[in-house]
mmCIF file of the N, C-alpha and C atoms, coordinates in Angstrom:
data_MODEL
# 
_entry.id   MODEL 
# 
loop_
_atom_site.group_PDB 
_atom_site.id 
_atom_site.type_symbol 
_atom_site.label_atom_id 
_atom_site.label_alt_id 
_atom_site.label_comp_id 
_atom_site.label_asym_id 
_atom_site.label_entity_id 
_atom_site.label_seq_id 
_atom_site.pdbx_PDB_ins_code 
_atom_site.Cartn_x 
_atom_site.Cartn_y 
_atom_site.Cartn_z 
_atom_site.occupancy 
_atom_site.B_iso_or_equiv 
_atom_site.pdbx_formal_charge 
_atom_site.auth_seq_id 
_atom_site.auth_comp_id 
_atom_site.auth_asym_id 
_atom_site.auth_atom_id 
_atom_site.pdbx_PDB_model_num 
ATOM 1   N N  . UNK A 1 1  ? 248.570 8.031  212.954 1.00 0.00 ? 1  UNK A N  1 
ATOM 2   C CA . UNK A 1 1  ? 248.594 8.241  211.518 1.00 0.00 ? 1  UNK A CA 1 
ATOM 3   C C  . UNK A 1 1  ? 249.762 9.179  211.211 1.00 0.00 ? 1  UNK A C  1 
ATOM 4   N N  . UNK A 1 2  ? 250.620 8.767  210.494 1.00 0.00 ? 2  UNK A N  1 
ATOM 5   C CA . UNK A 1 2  ? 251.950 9.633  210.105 1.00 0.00 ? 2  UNK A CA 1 
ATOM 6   C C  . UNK A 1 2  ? 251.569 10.464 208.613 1.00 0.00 ? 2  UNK A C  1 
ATOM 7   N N  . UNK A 1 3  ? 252.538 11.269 208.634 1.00 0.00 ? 3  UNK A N  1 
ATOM 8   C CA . UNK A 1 3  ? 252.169 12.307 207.270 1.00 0.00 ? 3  UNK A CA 1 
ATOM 9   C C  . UNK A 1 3  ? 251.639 11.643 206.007 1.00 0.00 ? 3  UNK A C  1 
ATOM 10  N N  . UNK A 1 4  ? 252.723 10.498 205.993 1.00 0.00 ? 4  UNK A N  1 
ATOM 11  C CA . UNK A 1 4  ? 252.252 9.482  204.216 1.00 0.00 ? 4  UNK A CA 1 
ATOM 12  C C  . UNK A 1 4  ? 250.636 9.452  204.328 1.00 0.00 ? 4  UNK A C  1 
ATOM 13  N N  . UNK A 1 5  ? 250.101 8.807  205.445 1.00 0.00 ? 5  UNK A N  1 
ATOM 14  C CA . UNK A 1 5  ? 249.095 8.349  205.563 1.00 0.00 ? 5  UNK A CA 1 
ATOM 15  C C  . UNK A 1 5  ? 247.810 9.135  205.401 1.00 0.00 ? 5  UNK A C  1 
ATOM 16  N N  . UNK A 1 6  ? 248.123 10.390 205.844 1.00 0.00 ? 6  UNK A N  1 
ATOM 17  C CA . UNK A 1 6  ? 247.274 11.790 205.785 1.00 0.00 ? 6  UNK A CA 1 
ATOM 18  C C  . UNK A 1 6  ? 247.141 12.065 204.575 1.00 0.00 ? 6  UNK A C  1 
ATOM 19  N N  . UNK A 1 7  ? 248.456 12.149 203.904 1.00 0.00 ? 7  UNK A N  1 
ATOM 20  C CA . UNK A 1 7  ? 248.832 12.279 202.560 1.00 0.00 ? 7  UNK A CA 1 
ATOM 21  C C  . UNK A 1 7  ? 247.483 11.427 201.553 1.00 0.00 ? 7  UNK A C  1 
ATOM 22  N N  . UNK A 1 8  ? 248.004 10.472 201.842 1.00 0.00 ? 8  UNK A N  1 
ATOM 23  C CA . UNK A 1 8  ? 247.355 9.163  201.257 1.00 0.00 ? 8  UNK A CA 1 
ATOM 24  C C  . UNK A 1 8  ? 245.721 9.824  201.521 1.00 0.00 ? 8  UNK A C  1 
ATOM 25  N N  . UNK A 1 9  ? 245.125 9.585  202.113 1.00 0.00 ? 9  UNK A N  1 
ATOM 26  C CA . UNK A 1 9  ? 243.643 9.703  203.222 1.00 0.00 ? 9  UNK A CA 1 
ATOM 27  C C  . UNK A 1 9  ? 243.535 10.691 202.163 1.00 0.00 ? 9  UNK A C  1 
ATOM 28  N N  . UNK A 1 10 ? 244.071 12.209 202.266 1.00 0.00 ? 10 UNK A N  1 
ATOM 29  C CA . UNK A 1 10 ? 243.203 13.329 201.441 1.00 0.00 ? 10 UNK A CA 1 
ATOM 30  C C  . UNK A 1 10 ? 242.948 13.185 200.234 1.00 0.00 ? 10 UNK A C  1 
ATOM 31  N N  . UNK A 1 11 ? 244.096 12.528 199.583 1.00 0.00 ? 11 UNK A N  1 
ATOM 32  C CA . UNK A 1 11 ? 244.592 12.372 197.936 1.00 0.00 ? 11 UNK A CA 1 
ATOM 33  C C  . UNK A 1 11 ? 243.023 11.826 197.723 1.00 0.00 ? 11 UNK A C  1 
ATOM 34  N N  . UNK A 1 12 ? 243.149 10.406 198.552 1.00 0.00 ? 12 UNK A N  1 
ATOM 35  C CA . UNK A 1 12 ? 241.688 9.194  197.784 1.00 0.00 ? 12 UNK A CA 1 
ATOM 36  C C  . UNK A 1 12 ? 240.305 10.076 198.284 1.00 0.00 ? 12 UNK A C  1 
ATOM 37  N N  . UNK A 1 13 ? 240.269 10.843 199.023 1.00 0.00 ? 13 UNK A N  1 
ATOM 38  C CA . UNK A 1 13 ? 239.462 11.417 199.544 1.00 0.00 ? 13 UNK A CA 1 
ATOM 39  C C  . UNK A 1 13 ? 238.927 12.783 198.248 1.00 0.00 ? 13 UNK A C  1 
ATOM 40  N N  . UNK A 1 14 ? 239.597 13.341 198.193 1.00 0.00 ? 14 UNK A N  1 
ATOM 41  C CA . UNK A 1 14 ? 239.450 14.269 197.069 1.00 0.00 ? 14 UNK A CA 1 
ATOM 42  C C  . UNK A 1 14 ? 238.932 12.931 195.758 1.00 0.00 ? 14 UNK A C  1 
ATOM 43  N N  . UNK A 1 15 ? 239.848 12.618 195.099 1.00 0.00 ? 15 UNK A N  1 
ATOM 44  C CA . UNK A 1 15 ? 239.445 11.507 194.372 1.00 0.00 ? 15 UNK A CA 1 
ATOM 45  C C  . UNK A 1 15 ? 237.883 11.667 194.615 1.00 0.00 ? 15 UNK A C  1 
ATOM 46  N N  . UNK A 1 16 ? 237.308 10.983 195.269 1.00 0.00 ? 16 UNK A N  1 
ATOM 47  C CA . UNK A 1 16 ? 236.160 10.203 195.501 1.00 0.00 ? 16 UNK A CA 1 
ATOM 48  C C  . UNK A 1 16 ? 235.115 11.430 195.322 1.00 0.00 ? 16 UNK A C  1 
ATOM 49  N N  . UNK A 1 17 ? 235.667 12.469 196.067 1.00 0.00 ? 17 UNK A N  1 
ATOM 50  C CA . UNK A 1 17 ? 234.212 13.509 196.108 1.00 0.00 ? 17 UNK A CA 1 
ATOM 51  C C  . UNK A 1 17 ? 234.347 14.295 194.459 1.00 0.00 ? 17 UNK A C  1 
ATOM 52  N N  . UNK A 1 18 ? 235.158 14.149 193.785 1.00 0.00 ? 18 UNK A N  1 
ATOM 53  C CA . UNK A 1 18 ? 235.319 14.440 192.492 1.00 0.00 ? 18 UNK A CA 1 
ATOM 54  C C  . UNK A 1 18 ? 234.848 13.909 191.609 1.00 0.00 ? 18 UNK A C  1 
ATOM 55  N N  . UNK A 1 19 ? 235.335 13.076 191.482 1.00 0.00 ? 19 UNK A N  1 
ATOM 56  C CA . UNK A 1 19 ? 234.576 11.937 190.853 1.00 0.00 ? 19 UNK A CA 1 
ATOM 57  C C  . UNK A 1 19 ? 233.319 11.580 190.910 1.00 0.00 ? 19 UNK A C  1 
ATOM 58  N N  . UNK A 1 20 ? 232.524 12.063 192.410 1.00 0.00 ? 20 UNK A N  1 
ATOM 59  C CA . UNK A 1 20 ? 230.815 12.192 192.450 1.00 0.00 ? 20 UNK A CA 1 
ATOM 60  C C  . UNK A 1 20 ? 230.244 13.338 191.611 1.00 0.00 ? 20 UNK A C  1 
ATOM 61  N N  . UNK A 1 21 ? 231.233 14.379 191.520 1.00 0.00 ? 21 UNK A N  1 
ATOM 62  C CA . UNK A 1 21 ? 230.788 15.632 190.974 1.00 0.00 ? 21 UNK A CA 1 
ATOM 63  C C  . UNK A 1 21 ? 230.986 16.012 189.435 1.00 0.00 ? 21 UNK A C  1 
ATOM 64  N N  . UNK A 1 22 ? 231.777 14.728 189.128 1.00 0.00 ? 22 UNK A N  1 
ATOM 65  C CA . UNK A 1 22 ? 232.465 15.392 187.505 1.00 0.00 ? 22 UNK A CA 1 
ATOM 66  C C  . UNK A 1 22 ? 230.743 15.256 186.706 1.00 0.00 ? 22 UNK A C  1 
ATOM 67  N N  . UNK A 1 23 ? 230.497 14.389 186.655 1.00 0.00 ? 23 UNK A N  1 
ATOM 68  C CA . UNK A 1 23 ? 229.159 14.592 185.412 1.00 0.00 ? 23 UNK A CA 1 
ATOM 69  C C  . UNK A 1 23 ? 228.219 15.559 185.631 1.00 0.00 ? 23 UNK A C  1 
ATOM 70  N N  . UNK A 1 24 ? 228.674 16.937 186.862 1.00 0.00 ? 24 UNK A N  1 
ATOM 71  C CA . UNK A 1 24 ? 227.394 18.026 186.959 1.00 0.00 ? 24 UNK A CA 1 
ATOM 72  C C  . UNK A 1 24 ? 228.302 19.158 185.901 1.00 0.00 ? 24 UNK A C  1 
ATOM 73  N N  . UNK A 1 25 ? 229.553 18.926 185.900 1.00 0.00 ? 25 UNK A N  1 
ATOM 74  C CA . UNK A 1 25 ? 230.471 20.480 185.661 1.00 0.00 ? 25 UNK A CA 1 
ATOM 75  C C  . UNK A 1 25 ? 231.630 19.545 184.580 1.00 0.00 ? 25 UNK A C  1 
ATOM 76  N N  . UNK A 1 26 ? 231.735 20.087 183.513 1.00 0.00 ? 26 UNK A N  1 
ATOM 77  C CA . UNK A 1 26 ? 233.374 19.386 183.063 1.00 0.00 ? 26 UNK A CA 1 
ATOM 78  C C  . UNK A 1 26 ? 234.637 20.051 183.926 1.00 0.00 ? 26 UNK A C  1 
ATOM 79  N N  . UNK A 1 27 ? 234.217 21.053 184.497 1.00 0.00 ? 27 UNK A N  1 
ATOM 80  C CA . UNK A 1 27 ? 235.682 21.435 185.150 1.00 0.00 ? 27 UNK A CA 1 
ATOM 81  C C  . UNK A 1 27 ? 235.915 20.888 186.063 1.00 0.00 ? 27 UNK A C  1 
ATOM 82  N N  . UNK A 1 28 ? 234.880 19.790 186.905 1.00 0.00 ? 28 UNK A N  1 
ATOM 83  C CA . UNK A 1 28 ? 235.104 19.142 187.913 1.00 0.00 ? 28 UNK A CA 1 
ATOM 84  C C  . UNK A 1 28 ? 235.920 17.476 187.310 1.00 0.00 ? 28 UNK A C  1 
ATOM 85  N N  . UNK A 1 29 ? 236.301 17.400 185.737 1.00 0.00 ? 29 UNK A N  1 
ATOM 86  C CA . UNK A 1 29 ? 237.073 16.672 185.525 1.00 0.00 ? 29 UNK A CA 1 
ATOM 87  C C  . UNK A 1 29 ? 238.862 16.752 185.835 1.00 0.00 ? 29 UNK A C  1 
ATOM 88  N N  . UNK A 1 30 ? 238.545 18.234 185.490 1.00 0.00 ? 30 UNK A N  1 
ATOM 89  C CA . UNK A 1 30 ? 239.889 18.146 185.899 1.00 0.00 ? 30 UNK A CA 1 
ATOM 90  C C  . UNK A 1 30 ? 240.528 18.361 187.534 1.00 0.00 ? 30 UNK A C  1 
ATOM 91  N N  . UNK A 1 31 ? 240.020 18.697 188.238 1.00 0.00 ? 31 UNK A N  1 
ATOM 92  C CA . UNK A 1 31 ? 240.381 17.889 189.936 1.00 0.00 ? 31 UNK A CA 1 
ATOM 93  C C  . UNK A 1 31 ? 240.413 16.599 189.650 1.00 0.00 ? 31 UNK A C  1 
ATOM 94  N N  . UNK A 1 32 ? 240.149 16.039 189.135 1.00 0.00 ? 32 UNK A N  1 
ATOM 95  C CA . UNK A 1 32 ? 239.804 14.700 189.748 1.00 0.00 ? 32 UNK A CA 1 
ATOM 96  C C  . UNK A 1 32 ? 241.106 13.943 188.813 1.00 0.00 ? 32 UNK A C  1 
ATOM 97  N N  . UNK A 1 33 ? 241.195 14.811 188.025 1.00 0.00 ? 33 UNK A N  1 
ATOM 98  C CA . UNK A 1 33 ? 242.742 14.015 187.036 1.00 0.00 ? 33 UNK A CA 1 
ATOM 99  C C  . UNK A 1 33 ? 244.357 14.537 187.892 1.00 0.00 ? 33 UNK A C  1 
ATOM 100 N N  . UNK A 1 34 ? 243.852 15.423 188.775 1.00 0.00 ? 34 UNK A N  1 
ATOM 101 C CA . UNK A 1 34 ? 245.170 16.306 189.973 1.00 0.00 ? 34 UNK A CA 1 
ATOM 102 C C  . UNK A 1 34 ? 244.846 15.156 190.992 1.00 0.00 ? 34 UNK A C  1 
ATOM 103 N N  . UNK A 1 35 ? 243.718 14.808 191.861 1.00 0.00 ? 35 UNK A N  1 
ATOM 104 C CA . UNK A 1 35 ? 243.712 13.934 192.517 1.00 0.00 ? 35 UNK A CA 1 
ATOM 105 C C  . UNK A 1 35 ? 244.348 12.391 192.555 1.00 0.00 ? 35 UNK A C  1 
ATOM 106 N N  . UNK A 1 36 ? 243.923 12.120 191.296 1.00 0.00 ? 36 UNK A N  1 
ATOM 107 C CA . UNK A 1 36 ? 244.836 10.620 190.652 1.00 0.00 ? 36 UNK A CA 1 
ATOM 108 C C  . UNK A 1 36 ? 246.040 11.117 190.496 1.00 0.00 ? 36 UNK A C  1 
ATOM 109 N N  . UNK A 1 37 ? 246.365 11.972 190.063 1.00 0.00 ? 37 UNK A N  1 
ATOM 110 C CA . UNK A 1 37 ? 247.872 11.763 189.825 1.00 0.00 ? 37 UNK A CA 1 
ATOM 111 C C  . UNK A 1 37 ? 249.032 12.361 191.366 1.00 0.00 ? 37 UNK A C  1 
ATOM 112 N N  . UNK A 1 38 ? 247.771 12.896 192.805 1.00 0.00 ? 38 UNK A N  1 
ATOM 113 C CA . UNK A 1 38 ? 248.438 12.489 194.060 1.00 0.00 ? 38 UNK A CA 1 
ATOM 114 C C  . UNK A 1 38 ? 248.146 11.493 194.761 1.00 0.00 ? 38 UNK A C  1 
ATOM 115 N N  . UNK A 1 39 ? 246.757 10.511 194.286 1.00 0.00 ? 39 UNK A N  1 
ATOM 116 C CA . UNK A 1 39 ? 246.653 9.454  194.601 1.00 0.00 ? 39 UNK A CA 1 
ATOM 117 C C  . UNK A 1 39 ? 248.076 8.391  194.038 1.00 0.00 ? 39 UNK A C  1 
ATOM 118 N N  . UNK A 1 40 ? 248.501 8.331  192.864 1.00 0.00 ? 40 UNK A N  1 
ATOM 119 C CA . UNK A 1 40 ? 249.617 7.921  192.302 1.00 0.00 ? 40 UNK A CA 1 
ATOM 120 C C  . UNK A 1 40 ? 251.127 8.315  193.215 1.00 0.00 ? 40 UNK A C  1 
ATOM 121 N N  . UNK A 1 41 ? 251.030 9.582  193.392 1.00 0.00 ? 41 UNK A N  1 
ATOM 122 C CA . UNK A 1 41 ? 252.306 9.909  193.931 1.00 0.00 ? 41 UNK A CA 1 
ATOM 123 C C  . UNK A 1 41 ? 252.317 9.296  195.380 1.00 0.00 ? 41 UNK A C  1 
ATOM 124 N N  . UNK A 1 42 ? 251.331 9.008  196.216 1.00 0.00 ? 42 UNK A N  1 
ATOM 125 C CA . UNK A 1 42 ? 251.228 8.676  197.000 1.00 0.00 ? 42 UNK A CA 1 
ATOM 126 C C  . UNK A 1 42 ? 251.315 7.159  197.183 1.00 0.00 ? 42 UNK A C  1 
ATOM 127 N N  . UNK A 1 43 ? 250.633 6.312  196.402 1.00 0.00 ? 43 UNK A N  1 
ATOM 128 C CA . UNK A 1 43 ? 251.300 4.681  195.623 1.00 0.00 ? 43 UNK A CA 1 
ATOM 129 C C  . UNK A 1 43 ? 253.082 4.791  195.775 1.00 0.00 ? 43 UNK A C  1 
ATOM 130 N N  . UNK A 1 44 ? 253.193 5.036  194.915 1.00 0.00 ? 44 UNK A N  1 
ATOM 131 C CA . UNK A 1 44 ? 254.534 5.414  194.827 1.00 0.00 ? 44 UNK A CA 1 
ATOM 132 C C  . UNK A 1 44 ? 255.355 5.516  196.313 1.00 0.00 ? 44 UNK A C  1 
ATOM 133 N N  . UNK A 1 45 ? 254.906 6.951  196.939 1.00 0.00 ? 45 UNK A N  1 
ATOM 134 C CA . UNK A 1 45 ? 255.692 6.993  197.688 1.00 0.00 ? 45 UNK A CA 1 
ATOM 135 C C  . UNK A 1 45 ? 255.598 5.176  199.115 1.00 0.00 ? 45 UNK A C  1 
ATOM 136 N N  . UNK A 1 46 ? 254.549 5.414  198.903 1.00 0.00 ? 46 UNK A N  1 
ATOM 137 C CA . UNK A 1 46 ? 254.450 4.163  199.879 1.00 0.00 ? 46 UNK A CA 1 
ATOM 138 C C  . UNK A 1 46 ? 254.909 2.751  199.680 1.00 0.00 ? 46 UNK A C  1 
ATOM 139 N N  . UNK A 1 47 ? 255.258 2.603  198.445 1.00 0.00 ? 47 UNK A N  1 
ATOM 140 C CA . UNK A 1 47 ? 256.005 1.367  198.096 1.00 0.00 ? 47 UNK A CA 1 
ATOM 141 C C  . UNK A 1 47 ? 254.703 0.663  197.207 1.00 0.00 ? 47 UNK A C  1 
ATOM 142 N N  . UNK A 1 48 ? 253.514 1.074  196.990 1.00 0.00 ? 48 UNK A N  1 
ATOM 143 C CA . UNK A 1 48 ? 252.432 0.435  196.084 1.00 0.00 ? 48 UNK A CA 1 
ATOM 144 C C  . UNK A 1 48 ? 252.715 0.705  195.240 1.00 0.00 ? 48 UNK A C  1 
ATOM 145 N N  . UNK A 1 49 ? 254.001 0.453  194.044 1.00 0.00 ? 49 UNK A N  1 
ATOM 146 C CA . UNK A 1 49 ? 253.902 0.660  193.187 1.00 0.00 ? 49 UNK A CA 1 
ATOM 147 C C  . UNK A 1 49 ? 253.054 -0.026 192.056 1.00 0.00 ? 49 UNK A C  1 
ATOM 148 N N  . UNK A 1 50 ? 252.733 -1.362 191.777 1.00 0.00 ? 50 UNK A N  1 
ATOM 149 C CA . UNK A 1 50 ? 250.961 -1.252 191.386 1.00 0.00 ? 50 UNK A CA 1 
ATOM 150 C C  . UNK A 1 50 ? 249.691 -0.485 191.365 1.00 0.00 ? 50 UNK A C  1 
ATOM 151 N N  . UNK A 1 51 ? 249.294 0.170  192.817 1.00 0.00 ? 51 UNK A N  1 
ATOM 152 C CA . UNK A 1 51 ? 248.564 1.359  192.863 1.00 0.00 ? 51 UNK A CA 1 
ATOM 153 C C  . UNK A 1 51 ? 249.198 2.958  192.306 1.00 0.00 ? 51 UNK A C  1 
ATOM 154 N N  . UNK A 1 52 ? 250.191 2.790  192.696 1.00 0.00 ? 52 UNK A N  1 
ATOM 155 C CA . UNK A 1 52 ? 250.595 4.231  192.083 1.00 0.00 ? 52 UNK A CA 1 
ATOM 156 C C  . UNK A 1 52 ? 250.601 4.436  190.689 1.00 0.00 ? 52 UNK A C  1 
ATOM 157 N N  . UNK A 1 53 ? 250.939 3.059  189.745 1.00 0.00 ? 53 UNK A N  1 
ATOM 158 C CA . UNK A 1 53 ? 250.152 3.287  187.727 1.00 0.00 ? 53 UNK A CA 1 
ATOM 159 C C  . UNK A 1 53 ? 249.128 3.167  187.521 1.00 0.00 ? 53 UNK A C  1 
ATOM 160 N N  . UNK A 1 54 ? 248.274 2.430  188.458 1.00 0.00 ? 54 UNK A N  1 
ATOM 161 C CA . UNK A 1 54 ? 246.748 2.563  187.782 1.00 0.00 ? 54 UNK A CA 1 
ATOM 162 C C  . UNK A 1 54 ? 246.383 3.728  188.377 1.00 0.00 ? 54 UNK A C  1 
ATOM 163 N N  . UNK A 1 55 ? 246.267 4.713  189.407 1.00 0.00 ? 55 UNK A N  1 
ATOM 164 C CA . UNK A 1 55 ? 246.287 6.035  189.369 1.00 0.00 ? 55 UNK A CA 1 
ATOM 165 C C  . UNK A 1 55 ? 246.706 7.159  188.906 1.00 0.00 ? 55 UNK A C  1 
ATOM 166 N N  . UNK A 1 56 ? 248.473 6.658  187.992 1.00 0.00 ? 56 UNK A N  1 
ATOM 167 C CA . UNK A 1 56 ? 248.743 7.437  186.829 1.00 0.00 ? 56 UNK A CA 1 
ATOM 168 C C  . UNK A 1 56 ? 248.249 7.265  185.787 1.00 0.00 ? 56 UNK A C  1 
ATOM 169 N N  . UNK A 1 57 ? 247.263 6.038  185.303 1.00 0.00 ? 57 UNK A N  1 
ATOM 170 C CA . UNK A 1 57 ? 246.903 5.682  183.910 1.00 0.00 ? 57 UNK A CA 1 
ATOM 171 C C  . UNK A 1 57 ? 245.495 6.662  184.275 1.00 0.00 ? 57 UNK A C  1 
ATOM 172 N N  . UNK A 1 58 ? 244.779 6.817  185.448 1.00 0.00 ? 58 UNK A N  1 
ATOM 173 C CA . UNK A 1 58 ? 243.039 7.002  185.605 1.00 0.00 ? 58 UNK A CA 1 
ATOM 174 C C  . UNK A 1 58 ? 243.840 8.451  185.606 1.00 0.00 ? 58 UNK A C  1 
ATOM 175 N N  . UNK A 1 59 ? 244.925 9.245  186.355 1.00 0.00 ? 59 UNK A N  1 
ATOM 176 C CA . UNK A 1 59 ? 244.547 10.624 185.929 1.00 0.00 ? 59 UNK A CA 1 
ATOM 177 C C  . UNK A 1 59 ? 245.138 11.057 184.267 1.00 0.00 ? 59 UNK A C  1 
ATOM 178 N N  . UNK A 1 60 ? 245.668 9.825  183.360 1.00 0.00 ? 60 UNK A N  1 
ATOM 179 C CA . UNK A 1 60 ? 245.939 10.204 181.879 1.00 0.00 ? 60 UNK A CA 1 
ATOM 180 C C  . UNK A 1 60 ? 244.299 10.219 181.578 1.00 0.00 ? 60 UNK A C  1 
ATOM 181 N N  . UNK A 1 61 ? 243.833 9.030  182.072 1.00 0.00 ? 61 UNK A N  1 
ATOM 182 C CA . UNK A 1 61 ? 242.486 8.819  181.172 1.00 0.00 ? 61 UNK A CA 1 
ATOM 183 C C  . UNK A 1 61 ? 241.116 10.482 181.754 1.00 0.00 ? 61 UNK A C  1 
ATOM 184 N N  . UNK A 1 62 ? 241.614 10.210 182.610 1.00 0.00 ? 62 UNK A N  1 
ATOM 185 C CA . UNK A 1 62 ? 240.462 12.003 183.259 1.00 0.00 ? 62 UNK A CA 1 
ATOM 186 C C  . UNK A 1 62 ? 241.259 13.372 182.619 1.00 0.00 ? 62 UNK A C  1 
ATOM 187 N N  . UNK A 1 63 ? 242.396 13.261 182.520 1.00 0.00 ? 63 UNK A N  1 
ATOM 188 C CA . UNK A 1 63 ? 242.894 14.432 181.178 1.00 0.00 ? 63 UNK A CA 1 
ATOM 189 C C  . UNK A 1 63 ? 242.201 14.505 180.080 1.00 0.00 ? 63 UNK A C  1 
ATOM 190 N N  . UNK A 1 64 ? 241.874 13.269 179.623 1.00 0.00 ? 64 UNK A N  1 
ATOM 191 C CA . UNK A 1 64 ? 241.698 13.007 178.233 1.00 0.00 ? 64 UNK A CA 1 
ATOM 192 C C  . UNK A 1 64 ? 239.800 13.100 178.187 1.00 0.00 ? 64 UNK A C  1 
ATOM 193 N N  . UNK A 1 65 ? 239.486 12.646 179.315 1.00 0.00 ? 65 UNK A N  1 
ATOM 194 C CA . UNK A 1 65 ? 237.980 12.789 178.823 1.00 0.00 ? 65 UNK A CA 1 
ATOM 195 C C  . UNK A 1 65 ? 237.535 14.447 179.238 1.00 0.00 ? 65 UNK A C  1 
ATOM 196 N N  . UNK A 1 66 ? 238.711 15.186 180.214 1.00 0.00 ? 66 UNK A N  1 
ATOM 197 C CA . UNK A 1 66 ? 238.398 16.595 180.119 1.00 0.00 ? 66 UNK A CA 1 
ATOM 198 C C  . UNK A 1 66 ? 238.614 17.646 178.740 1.00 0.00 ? 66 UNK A C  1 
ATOM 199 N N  . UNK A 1 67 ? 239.763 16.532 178.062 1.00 0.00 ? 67 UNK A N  1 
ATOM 200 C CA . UNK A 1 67 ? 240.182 17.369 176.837 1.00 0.00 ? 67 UNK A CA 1 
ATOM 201 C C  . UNK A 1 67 ? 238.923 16.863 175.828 1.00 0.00 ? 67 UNK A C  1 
ATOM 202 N N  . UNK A 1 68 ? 238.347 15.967 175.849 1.00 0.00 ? 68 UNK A N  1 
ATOM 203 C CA . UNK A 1 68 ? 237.201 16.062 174.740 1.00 0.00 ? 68 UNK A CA 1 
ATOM 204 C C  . UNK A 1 68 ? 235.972 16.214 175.178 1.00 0.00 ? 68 UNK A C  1 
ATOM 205 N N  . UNK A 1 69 ? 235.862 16.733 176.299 1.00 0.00 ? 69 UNK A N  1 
ATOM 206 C CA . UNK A 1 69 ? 234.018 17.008 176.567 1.00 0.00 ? 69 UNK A CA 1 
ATOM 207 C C  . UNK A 1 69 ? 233.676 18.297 176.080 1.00 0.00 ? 69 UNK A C  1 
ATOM 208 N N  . UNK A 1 70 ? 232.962 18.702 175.470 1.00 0.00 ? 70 UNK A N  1 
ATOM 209 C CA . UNK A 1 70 ? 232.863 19.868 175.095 1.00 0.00 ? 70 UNK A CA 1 
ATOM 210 C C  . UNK A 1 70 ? 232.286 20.879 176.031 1.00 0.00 ? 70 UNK A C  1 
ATOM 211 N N  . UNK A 1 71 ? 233.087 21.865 175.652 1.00 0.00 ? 71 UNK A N  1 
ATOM 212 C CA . UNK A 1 71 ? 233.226 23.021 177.050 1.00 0.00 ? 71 UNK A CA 1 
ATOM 213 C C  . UNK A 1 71 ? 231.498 23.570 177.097 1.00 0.00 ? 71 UNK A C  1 
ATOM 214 N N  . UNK A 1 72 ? 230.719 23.485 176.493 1.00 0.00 ? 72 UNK A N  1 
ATOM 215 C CA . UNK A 1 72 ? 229.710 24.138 176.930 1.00 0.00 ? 72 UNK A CA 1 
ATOM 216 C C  . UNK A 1 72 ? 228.781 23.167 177.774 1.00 0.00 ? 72 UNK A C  1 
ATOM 217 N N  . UNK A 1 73 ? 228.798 21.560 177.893 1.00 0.00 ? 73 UNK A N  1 
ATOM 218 C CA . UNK A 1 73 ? 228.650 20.894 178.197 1.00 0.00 ? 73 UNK A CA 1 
ATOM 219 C C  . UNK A 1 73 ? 228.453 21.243 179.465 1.00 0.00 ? 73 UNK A C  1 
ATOM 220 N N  . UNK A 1 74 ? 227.284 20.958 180.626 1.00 0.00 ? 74 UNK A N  1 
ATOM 221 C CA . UNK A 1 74 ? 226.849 20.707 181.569 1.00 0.00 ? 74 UNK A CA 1 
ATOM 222 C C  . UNK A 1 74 ? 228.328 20.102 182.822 1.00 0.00 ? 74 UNK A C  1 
# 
């Protein structure tokens, strides 16, 4: 396994355990919108550029549902 790949591995990895956790905490939305957008960089770097925009569009869209959940919110 070379660096990209590690790279790659943690990015979707974070992703995933974030994404189990966002509906306990809203602040656990925003990891998970940093994760997509190194899941993306990581698309990218690997030549998926298909995977690397729909991981830039999912961490616009996890910005956006962190910017309107309301902060006292669970």
């Amino acid at each position: 396994m070379d660096a990209l790949q590690l790279f790659g591995l943690l990015a979707v990895t974070a992703m995933l355990i974030r994404y189990a956790l966002e509906d306990h905490r809203r602040w656990f939305i925003l990891p998970f919108a940093a994760a997509c957008a190194l899941g993306s960089i990581y698309g990218f770097l690997q030549g998926a550029w298909p995977f690397g925009l729909v991981e830039a569009v999912w961490a616009v869209v996890a910005l956006r549902r962190w910017s309107v959940r309301p902060p006292l919110m669970a």
